[in-house]
C-alpha positions as CSV (number, residue, x, y, z in Angstrom):
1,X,-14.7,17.6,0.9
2,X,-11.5,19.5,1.9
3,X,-8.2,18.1,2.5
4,X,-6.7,18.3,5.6
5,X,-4.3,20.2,4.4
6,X,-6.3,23.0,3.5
7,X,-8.6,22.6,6.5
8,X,-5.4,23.6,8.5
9,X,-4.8,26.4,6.4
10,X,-8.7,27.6,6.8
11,X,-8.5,27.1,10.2
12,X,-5.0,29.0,10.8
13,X,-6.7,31.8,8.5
14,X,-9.4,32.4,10.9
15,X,-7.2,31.7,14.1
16,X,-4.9,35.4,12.6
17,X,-7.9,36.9,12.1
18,X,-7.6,39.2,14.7
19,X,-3.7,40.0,14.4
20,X,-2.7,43.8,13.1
21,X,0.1,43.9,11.0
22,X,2.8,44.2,13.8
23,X,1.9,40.9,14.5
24,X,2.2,39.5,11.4
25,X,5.2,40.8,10.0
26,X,7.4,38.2,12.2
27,X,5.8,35.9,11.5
28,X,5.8,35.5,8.0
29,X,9.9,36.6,8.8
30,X,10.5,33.6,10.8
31,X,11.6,30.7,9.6
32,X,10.9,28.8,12.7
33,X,7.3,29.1,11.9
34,X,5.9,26.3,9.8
35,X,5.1,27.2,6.1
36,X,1.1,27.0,6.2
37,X,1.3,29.8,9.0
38,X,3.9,32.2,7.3
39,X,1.7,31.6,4.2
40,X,-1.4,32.6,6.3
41,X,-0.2,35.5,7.8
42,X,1.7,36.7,4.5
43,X,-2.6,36.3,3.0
44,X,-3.6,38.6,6.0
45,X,-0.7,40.8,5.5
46,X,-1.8,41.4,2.0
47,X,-5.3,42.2,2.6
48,X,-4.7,44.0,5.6
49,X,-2.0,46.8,3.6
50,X,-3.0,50.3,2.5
51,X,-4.0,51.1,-0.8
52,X,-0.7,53.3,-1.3
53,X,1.5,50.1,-1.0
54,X,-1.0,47.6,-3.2
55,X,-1.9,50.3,-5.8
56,X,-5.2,48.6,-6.3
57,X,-3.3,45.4,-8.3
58,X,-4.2,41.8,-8.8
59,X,-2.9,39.3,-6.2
60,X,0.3,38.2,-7.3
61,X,1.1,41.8,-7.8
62,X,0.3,43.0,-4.6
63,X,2.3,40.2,-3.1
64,X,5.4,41.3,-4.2
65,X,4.3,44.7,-3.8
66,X,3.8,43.8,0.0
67,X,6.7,41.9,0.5
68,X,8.7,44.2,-1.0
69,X,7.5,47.2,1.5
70,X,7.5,44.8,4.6
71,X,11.0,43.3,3.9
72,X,9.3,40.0,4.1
């Protein structure tokens, strides 16, 4: 059984589904925002980036690699 927690986090996953990564770039820049979203966004950010900027690394990698050519 999932926590609410990360029923919120499923739900907000699905919910940016749709952006394009002009959307999401403020808002994983905004602090306003609460964590679980910027978190959400930065996972859709990741997946959604070329191949040139992830090289094809593991996740952690490709997180920095992602924030790093965002400026997130």
């Amino acid at each position: 059984m999932p926590t609410h927690r990360l029923r919120r986090f499923l739900n907000l996953l699905a919910g940016l589904r749709r952006c394009t990564v002009p959307d999401l770039i403020p808002i994983v820049r905004e602090q306003r925002h609460p964590l679980l979203l910027r978190v959400a966004a930065l996972r859709w950010l990741i997946h959604l980036a070329p191949l040139e900027v992830t090289q094809g690394r593991c996740y952690l990698a490709r997180r920095r690699l992602v924030r790093q050519h965002y400026g997130v």
